[in-house]
C-alpha positions as a Markdown table, in Angstrom:
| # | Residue | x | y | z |
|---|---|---|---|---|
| 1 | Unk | -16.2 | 74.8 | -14.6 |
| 2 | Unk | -12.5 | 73.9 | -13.4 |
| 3 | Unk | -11.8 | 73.4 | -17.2 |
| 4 | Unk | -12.8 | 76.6 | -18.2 |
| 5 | Unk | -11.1 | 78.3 | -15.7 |
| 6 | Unk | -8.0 | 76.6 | -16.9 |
| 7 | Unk | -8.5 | 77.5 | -20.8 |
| 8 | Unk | -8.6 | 80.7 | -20.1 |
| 9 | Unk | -6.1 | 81.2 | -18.0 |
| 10 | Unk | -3.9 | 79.4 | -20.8 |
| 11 | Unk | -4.9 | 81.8 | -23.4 |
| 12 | Unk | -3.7 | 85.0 | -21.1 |
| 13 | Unk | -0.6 | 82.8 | -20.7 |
| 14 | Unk | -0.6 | 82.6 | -24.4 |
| 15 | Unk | -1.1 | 86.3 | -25.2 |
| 16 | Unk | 1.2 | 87.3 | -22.1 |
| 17 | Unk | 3.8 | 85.1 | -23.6 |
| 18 | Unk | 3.5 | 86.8 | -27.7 |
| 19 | Unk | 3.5 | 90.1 | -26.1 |
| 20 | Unk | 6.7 | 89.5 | -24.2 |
| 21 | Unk | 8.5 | 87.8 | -27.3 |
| 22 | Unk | 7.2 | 91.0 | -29.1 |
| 23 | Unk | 8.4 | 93.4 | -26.7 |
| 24 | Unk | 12.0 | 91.7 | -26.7 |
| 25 | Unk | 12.1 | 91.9 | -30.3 |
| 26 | Unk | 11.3 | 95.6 | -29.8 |
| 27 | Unk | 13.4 | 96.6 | -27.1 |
| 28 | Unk | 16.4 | 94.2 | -27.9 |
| 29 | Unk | 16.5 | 92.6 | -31.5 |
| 30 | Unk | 16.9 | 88.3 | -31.5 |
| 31 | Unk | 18.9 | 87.7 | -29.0 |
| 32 | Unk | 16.4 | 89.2 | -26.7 |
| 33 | Unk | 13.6 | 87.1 | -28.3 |
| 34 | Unk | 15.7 | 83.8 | -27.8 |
| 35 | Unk | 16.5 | 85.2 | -23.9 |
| 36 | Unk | 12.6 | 85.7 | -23.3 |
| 37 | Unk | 11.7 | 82.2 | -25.3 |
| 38 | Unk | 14.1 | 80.2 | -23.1 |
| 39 | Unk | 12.6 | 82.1 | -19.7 |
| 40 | Unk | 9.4 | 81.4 | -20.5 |
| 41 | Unk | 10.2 | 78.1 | -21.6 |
| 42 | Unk | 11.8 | 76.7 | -18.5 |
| 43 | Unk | 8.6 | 78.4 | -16.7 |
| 44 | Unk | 6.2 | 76.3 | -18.5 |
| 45 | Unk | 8.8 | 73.2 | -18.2 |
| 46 | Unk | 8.8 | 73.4 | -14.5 |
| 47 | Unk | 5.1 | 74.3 | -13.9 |
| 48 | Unk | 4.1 | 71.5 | -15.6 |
| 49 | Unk | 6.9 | 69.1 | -14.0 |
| 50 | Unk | 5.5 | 70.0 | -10.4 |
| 51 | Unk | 2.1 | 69.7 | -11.0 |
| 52 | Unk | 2.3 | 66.1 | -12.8 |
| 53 | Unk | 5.4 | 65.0 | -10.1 |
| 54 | Unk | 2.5 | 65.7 | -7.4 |
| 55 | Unk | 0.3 | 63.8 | -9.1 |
| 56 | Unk | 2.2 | 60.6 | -10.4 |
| 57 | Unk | 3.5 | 59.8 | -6.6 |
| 58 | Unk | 0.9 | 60.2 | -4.0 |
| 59 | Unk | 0.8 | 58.1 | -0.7 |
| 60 | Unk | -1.5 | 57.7 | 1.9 |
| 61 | Unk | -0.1 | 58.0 | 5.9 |
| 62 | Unk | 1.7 | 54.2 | 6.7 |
| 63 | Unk | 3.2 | 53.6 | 3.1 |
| 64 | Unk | 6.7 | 53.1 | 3.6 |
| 65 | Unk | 9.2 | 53.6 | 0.4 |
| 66 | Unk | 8.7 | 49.9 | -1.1 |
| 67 | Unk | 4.9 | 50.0 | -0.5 |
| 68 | Unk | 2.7 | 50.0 | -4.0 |
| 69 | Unk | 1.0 | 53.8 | -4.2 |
| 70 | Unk | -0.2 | 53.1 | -7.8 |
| 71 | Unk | -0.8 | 50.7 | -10.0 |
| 72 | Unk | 2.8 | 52.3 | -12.5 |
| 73 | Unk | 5.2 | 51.4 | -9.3 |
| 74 | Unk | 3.3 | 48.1 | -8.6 |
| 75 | Unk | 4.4 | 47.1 | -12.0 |
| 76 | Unk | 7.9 | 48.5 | -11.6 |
| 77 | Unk | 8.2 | 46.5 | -8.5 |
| 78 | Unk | 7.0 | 42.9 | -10.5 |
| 79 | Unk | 9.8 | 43.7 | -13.2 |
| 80 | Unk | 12.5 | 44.4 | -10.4 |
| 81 | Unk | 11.1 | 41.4 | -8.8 |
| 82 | Unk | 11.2 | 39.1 | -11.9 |
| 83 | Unk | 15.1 | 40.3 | -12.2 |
| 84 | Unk | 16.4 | 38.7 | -9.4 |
């Protein structure tokens, strides 16, 4: 159900997105098309950055900053290790 929710809500991102790009181009030529692209790009960018960044690093209560959350920074930590 969750992944529905989410495909649809991509496709009236989708459609909200054309229809802004198409307004732009309707009210202010290409440069406002380029202006509305890079908005909505840095939107998406962001969105997306917080929403994996949440995920990638989560600790339980007690973990202090050189304990091993997950099994990418338990690796990171052997190669540092190896180093020195």
């Amino acid at each position: 159900m969750a992944s529905r929710d989410v495909q649809v809500w991509s496709g009236v991102v989708a459609v909200a997105a054309a229809l802004a790009v198409v307004a732009g181009y309707l009210l202010g030529g290409p440069r406002a098309v380029w202006t509305v692209s890079a908005a909505e790009t840095l939107l998406v960018m962001g969105h997306v950055a917080r929403r994996f960044r949440a995920k990638a690093h989560m600790r339980t209560a007690g973990e202090g900053p050189d304990a091993d959350h997950c099994d990418r920074c338990r690796r990171a930590r052997e190669r540092l290790d190896a180093r020195a």
